[in-house]
C-alpha positions in Angstrom: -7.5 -18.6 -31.9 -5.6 -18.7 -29.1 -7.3 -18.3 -25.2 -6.0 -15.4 -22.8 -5.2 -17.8 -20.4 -3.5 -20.3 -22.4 0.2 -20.8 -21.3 -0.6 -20.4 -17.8 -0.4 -23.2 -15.3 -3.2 -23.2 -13.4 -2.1 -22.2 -10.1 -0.1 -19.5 -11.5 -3.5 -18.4 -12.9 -4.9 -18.4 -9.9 -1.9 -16.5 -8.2 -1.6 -13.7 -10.8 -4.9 -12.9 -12.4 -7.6 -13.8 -9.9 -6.1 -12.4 -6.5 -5.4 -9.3 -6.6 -9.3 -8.7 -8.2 -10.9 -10.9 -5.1 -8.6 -9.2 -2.6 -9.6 -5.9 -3.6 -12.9 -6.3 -4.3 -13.1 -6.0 -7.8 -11.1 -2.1 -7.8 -8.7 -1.5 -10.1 -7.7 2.1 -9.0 -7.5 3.4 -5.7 -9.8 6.1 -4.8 -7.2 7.7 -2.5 -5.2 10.2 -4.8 -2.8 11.0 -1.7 -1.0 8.4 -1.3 2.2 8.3 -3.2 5.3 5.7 -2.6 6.5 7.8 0.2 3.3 8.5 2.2 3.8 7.2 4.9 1.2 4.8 7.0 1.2 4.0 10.4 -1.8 1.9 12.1 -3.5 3.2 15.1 -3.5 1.9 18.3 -6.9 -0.6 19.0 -7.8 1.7 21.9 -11.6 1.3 21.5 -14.2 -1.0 20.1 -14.6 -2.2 16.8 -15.4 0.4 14.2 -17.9 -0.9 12.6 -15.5 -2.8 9.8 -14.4 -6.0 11.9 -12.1 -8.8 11.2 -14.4 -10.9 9.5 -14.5 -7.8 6.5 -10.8 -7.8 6.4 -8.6 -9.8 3.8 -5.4 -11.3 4.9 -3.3 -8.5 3.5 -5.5 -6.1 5.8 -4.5 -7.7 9.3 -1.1 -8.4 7.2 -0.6 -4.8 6.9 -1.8 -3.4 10.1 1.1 -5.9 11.8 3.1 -4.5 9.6 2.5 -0.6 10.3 3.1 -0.9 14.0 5.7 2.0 13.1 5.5 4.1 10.1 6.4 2.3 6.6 6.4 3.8 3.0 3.9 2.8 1.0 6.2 1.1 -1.5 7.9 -0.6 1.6 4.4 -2.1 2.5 3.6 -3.1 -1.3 7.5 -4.7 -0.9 6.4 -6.8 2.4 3.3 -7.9 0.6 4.8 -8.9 -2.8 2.1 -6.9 -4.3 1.6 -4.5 -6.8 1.9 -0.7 -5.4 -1.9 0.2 -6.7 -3.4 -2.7 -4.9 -1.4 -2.2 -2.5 -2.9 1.4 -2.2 -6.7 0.7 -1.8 -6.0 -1.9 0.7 -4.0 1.2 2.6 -7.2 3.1 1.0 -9.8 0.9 3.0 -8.0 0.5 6.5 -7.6 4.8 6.1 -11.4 4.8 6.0 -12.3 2.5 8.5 -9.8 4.4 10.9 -7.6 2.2 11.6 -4.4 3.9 9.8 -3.4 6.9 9.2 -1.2 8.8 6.3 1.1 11.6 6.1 4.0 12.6 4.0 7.5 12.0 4.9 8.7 15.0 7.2 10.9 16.3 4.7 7.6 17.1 2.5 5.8 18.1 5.4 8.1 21.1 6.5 8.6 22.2 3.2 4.9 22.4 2.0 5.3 19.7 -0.3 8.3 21.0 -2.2 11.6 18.3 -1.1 14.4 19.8 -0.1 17.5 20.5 -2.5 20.1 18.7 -0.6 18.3 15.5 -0.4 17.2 15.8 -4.4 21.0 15.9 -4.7 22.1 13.5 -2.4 19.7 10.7 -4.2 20.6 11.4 -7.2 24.5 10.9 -6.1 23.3 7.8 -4.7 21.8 6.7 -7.5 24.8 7.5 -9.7 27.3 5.4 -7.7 24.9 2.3 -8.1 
């Protein structure tokens, strides 16, 4: 019988299997059910002391994504910078939400419209879409 993790070189192993598990402590889902490709995240400003989750508690991809979110980036644009999947992406986004040092909110065209996107820009993707 052949072994899972045949066919792998080992650091590829290493890179694609064990990672993301250590990174996120062991979750596989986020427990965040808001945030969607398009949330978008913005980290705060380090105006007072530590919050109680410090640096040493904090992964690479953490401080990686607070740099990152200096201005408001899509979830899928953060996952993108990362080169990491969009659900592991969101619990790391999940963690730094909690500890307050980001924050979340829909894109503005969700936000005036209660949720519901606007027609026009339904439309004008999709036309953008077609002419790829």
């Amino acid at each position: 019988m052949k072994h899972w993790t045949e066919g792998f070189e080992d650091d590829d192993a290493d890179e694609t299997l064990v990672r993301p598990y250590t990174i996120t402590g062991g979750r596989t889902a986020p427990e965040r059910d808001d945030l969607t490709l398009i949330t978008l995240v913005t980290a705060m400003v380090e105006d007072s002391p530590d919050t109680g989750w410090g640096l040493r508690r904090m992964q690479p991809e953490h401080r990686t994504i607070l740099s990152l979110c200096k201005r408001p980036l899509a979830v899928a644009e953060v996952a993108s910078a990362l080169n990491l999947s969009v659900s592991v992406t969101k619990i790391l986004i999940g963690d730094l939400i909690e500890a307050g040092r980001m924050r979340a909110r829909p894109p503005l065209a969700f936000a005036r419209t209660g949720g519901i996107p606007d027609m026009a820009i339904l439309e004008a993707v999709r036309d953008g879409l077609r002419e790829l």
